[in-house]
C-alpha positions as CSV (number, residue, x, y, z in Angstrom):
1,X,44.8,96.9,-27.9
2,X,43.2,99.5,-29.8
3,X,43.4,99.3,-33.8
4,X,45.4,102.9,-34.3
5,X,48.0,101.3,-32.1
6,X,47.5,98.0,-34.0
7,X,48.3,99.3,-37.4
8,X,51.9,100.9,-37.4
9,X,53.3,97.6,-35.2
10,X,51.6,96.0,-38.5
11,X,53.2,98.2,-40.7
12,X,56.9,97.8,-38.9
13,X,56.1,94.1,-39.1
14,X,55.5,93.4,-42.6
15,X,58.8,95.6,-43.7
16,X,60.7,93.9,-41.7
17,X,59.5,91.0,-43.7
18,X,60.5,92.5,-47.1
19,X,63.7,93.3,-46.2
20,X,64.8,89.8,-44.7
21,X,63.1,88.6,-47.6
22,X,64.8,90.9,-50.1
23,X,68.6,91.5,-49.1
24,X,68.8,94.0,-52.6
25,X,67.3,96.5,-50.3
26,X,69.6,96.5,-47.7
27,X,73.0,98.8,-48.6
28,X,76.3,97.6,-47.9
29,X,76.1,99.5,-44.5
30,X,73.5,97.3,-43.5
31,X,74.6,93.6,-44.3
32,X,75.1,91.4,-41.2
33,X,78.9,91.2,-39.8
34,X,80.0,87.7,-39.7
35,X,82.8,88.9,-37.0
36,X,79.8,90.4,-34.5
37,X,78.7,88.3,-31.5
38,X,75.8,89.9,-31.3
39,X,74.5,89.4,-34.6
40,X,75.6,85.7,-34.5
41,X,73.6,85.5,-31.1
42,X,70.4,87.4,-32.9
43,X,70.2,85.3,-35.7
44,X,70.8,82.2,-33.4
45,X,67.9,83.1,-31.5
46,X,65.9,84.5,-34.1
47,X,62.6,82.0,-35.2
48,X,63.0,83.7,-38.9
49,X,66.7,82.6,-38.8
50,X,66.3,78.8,-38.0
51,X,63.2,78.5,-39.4
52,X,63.5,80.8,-43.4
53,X,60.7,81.4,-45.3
54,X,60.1,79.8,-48.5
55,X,61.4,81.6,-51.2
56,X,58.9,83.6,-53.3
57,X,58.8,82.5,-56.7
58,X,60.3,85.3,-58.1
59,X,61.8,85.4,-61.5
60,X,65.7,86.0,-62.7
61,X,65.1,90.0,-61.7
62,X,64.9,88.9,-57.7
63,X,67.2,86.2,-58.2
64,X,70.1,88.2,-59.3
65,X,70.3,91.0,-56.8
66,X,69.9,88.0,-53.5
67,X,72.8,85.8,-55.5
68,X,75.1,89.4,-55.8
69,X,74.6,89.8,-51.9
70,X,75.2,86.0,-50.9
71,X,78.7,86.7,-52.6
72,X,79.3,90.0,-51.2
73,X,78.5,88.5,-47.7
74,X,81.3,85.6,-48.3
75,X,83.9,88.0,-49.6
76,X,83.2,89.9,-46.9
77,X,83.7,86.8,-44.4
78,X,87.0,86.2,-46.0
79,X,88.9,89.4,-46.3
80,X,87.8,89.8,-42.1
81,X,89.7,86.4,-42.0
82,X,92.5,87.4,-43.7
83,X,93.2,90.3,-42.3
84,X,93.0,88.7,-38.5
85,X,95.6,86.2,-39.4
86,X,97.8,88.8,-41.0
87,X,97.6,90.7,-38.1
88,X,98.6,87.9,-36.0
89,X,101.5,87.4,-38.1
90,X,102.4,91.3,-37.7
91,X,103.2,90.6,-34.0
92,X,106.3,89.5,-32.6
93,X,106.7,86.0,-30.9
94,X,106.3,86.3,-27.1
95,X,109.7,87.4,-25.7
96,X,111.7,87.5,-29.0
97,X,113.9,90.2,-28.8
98,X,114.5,92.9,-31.5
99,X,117.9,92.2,-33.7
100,X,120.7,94.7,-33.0
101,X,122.0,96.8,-36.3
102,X,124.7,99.0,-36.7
103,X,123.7,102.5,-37.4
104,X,125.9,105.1,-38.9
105,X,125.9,108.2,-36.8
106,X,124.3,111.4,-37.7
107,X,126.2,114.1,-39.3
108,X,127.8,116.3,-37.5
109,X,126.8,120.4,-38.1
110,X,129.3,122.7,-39.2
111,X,131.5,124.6,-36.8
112,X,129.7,128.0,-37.6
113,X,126.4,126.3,-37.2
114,X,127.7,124.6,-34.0
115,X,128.7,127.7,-32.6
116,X,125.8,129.8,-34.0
117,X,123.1,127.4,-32.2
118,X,125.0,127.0,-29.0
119,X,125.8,130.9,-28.9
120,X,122.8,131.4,-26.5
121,X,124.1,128.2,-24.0
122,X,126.1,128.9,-21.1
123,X,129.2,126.3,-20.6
124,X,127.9,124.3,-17.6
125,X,131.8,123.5,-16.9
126,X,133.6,126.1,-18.7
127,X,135.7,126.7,-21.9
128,X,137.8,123.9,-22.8
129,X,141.2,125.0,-23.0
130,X,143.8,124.8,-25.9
131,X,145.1,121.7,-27.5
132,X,148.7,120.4,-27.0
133,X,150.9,121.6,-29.5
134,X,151.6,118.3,-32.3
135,X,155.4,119.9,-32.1
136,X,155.3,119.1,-28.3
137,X,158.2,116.3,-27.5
138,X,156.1,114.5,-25.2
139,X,153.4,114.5,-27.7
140,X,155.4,114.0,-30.8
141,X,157.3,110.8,-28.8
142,X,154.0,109.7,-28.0
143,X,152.5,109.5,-31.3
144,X,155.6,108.1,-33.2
145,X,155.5,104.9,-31.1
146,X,151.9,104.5,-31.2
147,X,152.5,104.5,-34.9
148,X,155.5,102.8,-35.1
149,X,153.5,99.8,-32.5
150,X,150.6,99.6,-34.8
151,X,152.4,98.9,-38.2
152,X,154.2,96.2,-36.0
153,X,150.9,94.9,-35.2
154,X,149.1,95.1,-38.4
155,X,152.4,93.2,-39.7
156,X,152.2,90.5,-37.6
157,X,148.5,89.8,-38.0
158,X,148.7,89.6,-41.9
159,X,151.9,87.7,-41.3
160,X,150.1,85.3,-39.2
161,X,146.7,85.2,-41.4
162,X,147.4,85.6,-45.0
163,X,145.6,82.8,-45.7
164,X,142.8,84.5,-44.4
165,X,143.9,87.8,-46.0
166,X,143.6,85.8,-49.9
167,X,139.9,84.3,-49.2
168,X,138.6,87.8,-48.2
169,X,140.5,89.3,-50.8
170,X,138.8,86.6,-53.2
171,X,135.5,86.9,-51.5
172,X,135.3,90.9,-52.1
173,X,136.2,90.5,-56.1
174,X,133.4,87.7,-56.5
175,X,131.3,89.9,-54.9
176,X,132.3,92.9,-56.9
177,X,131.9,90.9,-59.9
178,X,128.3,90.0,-58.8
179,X,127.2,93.4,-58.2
180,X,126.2,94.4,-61.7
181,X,124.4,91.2,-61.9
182,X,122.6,92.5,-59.0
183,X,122.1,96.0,-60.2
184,X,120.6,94.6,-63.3
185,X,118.2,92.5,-61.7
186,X,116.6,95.2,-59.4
187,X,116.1,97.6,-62.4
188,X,114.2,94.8,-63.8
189,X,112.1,95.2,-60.8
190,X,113.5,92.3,-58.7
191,X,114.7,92.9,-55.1
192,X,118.1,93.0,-53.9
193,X,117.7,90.0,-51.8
194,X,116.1,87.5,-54.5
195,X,118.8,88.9,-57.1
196,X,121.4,88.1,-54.3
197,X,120.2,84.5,-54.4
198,X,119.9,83.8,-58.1
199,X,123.3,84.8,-58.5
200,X,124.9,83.3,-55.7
201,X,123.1,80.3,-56.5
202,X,124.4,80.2,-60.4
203,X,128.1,80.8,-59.0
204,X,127.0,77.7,-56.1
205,X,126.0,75.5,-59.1
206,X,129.3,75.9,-61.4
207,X,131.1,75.1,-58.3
208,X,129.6,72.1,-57.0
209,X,129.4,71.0,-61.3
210,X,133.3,71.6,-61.4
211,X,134.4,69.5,-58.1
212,X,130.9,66.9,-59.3
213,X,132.9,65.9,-62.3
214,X,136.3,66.5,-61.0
215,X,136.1,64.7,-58.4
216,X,134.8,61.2,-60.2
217,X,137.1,61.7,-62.7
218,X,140.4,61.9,-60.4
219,X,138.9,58.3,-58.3
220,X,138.3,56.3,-62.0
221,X,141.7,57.3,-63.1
222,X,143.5,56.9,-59.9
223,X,141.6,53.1,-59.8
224,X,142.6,52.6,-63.4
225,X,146.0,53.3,-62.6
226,X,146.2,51.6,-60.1
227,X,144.8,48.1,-61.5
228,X,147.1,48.7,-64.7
229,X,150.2,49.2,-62.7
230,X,151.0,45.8,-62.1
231,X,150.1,44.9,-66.0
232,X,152.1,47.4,-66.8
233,X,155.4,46.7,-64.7
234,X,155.2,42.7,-66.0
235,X,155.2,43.7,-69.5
236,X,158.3,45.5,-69.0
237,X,160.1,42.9,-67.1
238,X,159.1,40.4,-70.2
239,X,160.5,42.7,-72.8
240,X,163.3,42.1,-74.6
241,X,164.7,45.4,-73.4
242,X,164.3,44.7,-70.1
243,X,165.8,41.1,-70.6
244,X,169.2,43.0,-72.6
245,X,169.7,45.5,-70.0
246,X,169.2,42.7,-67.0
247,X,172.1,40.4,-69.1
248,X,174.4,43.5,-69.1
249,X,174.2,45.6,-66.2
250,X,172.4,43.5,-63.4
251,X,169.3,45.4,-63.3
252,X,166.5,42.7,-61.7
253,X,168.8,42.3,-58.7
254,X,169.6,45.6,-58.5
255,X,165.9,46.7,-58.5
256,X,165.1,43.8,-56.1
257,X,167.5,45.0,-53.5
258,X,166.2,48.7,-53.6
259,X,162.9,47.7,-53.1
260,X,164.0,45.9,-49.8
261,X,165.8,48.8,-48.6
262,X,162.7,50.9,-49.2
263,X,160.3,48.2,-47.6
264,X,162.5,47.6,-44.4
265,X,163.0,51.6,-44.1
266,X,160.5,53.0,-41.7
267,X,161.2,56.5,-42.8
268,X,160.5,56.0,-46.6
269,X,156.7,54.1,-45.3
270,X,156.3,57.1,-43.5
271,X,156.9,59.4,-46.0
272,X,154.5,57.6,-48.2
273,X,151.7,57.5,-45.4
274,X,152.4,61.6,-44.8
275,X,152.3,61.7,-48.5
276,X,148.9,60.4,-48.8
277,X,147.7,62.2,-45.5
278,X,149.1,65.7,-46.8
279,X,147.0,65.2,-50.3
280,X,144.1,64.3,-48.1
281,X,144.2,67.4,-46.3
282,X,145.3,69.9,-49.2
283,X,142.0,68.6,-50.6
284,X,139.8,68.8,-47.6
285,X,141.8,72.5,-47.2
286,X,140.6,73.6,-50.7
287,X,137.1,72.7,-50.2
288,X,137.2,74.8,-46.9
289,X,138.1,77.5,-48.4
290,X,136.1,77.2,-51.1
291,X,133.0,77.1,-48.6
292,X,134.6,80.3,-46.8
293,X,135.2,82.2,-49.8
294,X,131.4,81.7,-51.0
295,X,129.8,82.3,-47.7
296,X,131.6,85.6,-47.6
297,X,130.8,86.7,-51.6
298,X,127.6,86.1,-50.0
299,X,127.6,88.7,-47.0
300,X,129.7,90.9,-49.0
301,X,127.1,91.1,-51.4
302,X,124.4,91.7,-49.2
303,X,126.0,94.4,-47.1
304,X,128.3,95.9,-50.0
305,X,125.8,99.7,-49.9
306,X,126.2,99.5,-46.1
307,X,129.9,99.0,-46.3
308,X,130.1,101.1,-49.4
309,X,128.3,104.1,-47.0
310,X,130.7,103.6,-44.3
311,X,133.9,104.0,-46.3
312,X,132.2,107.2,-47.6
313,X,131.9,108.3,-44.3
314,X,135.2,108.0,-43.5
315,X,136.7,110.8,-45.7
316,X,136.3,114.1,-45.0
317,X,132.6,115.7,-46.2
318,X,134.5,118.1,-48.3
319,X,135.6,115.4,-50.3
320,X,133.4,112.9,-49.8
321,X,131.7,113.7,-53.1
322,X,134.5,112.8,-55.4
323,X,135.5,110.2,-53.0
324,X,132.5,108.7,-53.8
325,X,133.0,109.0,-57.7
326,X,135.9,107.6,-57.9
327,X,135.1,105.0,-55.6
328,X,131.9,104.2,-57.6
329,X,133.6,104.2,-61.3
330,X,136.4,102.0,-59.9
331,X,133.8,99.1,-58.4
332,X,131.7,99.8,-61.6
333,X,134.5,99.1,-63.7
334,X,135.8,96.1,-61.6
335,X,132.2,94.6,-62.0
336,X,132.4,95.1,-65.6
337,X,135.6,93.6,-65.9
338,X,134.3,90.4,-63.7
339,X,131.5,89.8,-65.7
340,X,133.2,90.5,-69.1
341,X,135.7,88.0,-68.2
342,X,133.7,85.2,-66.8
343,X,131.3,85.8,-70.7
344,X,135.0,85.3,-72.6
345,X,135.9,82.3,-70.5
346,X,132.3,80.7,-70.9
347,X,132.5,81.4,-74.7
348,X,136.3,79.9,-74.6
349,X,135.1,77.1,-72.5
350,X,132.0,76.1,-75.0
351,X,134.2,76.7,-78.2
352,X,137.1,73.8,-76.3
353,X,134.2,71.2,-75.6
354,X,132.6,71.3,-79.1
355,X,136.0,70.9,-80.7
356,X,137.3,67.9,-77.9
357,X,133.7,66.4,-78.5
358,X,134.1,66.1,-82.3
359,X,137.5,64.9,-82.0
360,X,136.7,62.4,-79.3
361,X,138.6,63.8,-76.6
362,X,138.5,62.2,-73.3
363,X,137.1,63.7,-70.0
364,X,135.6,66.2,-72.5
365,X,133.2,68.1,-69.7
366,X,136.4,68.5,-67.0
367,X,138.8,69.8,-69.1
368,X,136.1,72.1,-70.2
369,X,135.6,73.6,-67.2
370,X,139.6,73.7,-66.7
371,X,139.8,75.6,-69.5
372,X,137.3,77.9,-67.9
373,X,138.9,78.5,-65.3
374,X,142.2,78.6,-66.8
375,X,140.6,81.1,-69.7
376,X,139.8,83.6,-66.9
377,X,143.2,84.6,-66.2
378,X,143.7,87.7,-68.6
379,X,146.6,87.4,-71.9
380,X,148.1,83.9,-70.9
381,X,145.0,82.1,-70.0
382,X,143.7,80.7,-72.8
383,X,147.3,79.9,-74.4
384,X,148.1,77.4,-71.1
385,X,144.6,76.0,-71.4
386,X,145.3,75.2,-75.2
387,X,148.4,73.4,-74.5
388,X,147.5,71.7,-71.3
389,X,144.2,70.1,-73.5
390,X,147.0,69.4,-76.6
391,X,148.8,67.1,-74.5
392,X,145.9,65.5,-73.5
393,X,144.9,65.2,-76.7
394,X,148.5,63.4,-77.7
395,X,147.2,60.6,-76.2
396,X,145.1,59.8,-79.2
397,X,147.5,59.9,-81.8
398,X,149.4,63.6,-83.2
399,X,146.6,64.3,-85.8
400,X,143.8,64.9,-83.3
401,X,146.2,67.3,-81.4
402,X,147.0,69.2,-84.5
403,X,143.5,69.4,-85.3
404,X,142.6,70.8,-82.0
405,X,145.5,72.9,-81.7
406,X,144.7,74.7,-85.3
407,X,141.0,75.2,-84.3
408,X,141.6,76.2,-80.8
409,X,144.4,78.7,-81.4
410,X,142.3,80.3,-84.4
411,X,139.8,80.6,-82.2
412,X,141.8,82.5,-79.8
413,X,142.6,85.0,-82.5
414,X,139.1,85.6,-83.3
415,X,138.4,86.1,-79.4
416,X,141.5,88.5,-79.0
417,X,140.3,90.8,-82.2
418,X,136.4,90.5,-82.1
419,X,134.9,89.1,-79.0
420,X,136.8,90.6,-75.9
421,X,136.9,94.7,-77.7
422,X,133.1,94.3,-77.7
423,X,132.6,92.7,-74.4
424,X,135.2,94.8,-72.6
425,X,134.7,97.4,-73.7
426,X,132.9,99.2,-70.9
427,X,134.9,97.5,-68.1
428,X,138.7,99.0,-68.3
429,X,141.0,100.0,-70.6
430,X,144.6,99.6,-69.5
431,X,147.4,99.7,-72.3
432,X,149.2,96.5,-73.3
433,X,152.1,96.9,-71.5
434,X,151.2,97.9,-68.4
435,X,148.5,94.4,-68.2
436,X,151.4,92.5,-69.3
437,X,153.6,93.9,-66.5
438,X,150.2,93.7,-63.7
439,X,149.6,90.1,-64.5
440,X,153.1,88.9,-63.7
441,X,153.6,91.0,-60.5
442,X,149.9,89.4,-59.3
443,X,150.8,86.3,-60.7
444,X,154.4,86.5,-58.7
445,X,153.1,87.9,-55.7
446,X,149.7,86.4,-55.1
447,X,149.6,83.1,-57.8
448,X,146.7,82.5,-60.1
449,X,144.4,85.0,-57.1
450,X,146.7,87.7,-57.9
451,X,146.9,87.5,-62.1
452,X,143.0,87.5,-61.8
453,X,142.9,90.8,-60.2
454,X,146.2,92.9,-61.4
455,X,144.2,94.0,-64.3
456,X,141.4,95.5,-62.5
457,X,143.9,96.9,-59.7
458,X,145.8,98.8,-62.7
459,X,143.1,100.0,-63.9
460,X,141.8,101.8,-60.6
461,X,145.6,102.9,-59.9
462,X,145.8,104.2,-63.6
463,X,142.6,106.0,-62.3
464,X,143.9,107.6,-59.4
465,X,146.7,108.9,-61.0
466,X,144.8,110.4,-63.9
467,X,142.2,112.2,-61.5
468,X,144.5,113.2,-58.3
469,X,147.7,113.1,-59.0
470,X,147.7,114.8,-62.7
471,X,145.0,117.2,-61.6
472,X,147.5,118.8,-58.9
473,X,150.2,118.6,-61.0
474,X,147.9,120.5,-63.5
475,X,147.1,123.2,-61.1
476,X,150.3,123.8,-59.9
């Protein structure tokens, strides 16, 4: 080989050197890829590769820019990683099948727009011809028992499903109710399906406290009772009342033959067993619907824009505008009422238990929550839950009850002129009597379901009225 051939293969040689030696040289450009077989291979097969060179003792200046690289390299390694296992997760199982969703249809054009871009098409199957007159007999019959069939049909399905009908009805206003909650939550950043489940899960967890310590209660005091009965009847028997009225009117052998008329009638043992089998299944019925009525509050709540959309597109798009006002300030303002409500009947609710805890009433922590419950019924509420935890109360002696009942219906006066004008105040303002008159029509029609909502429902009729009906009169 001849020496000016010689000297550039020398030259390539010892650069290649310095810049395996010294990575710093290399851009970013130029580093390895971990992901390349053919690198991998190369530095497999390369001598340099399994066998480094030693290090040059080099001081913190060439230390520095080979330590900067090493990380590079690694973070390189692991973002390629990353993103192959993100991409994997990006496609669909093998033969899963895309989930079906109801889409709304597209708008339709206007007539003039219609007939401006189809001006240039030629009918394919001619003109269609005129529509049958609605003052037709034929046509006129026809539609008056269509209609007439249907309102018999829609009759006899809520007829034959009201209980149905309430739990919907029940489901929608908890949902309604848990829409601002929701609202608030995603301007706070938070998406709509995590602020879904914190507050379906709060509404979960007062339910499953309420029947957790309702429950218990009802099985110690049924127990009680029942181990106490017998006590109870013995004492009686052995007191001198007892023994004057037995010595003058016969009662032990009249009691004794009563009780084996009831024992050897089948009928009365059977209305004691259906007794205790229809108690068994009212409670099994509530918890049902109890489970129904959250798992659709749930769906509501998730689909309530999509359903809110589709009863928008419904009315006519002349009027879907205000449609949609009206139909947005009357949800807002039953949300608002929800919420305002359930703070008053928390507050009520926490005010009861301090007061039955320093008085020393029993079952403190369930009649608390039946005095929540009770407190969210609008004017007469709170006055039922006052007296139902008096007579409780009476069970101690009369001065606890008068205690309680001189805290407890002070506190309700402070409630009626402080607390619920500031808290209510953005939900609805209906006038006295007309809240008076909407609670007992709910209550009458619809029981404790209907007094909840007959304020709310007053409201967005009062509403109606005010913007449709008084407007026309107006322009009249």
């Amino acid at each position: 080989m001849r020496p000016e051939a010689a000297a550039p293969l020398t030259e390539k040689a010892s650069k290649a050197v310095t810049e395996h030696r010294d990575p710093s040289t290399r851009g970013p450009e130029n580093l390895p890829d971990a992901t390349s077989p053919d690198n991998s291979d190369e530095a497999r097969q390369s001598p340099a590769a399994q066998h480094p060179p030693a290090a040059p003792k080099a001081g913190a200046s060439g230390e520095a820019p080979q330590h900067h690289a090493a990380q590079q390299l690694r973070r390189n390694v692991r973002a390629a990683a990353l993103g192959s296992v993100l991409k994997r997760l990006r496609q669909p199982l093998p033969g899963a099948q895309p989930r079906l969703r109801f889409e709304m249809p597209p708008e339709q054009l206007d007539r003039f727009e219609a007939e401006t871009q189809d001006a240039d098409e030629a009918e394919p199957f001619g003109a269609p011809g005129p529509r049958i007159s609605a003052q037709h007999p034929l046509y006129l019959g026809f539609m008056l028992t269509v209609g007439v069939g249907l309102a018999l049909l829609v009759y006899w399905i809520g007829s034959n499903n009201t209980q149905l009908l309430l739990w919907i009805v029940a489901a929608l206003f908890i949902a309604l109710g848990l829409d601002p909650v929701v609202r608030w939550l995603e301007s706070r950043k938070i998406p709509r399906p995590a602020g879904i489940l914190v507050s379906v899960s709060v509404l979960v967890t007062a339910v499953v406290g309420f029947f957790a310590t309702l429950i218990p209660t009802i099985v110690e005091q049924v127990t009680e009772l029942v181990k106490q009965a017998p006590v109870w009847v013995r004492d009686f028997i052995d007191s001198e009342f007892f023994r004057s009225l037995d010595s003058q009117f016969g009662v032990r052998e009249r009691i004794n033959e009563e009780l084996d008329k009831f024992v050897k009638n089948p009928e009365a043992m059977g209305g004691i067993f259906g007794g205790v089998v229809g108690f068994g299944s009212t409670v099994a019925n509530g918890l049902f619907g109890t489970l129904i009525v959250l798992v659709l509050s749930l769906y509501f709540l998730a689909a309530l824009p999509a359903m809110k959309k589709w009863g928008y597109r419904l009315a006519p798009r002349s009027r879907r505008a205000r449609v949609e006002a009206l139909s947005e300030e009357i949800s807002r303002s039953v949300g608002n009422y929800v919420i305002g409500q359930a703070v008053v009947a928390l507050l009520n609710a926490t005010f009861a238990f301090i007061v039955m805890t320093i008085i020393g009433v029993p079952f403190a922590v369930l009649l608390a929550f039946v005095v929540a419950l009770l407190a969210f019924i609008p004017l007469v509420g709170g006055l039922i839950a006052g007296v139902v935890v008096i007579l409780i109360t009476l069970t101690l002696g009369w001065q606890p009850a008068v205690a309680y009942a001189i805290c407890y219906f002070a506190y309700l006066q402070f409630e009626a002129y402080f607390i619920s004008p500031r808290i209510m105040q953005k939900a609805v303002a209906v006038p006295g009597a007309v809240a008076v008159i909407s609670v007992i029509a709910g209550g009458s029609l619809l029981g404790v379901l209907g007094a909840l909502i007959a304020i709310p429902t007053a409201a967005a009729v009062l509403l109606l009225v005010k913007e449709i009906y008084i407007v026309r009169q107006d322009n009249h």
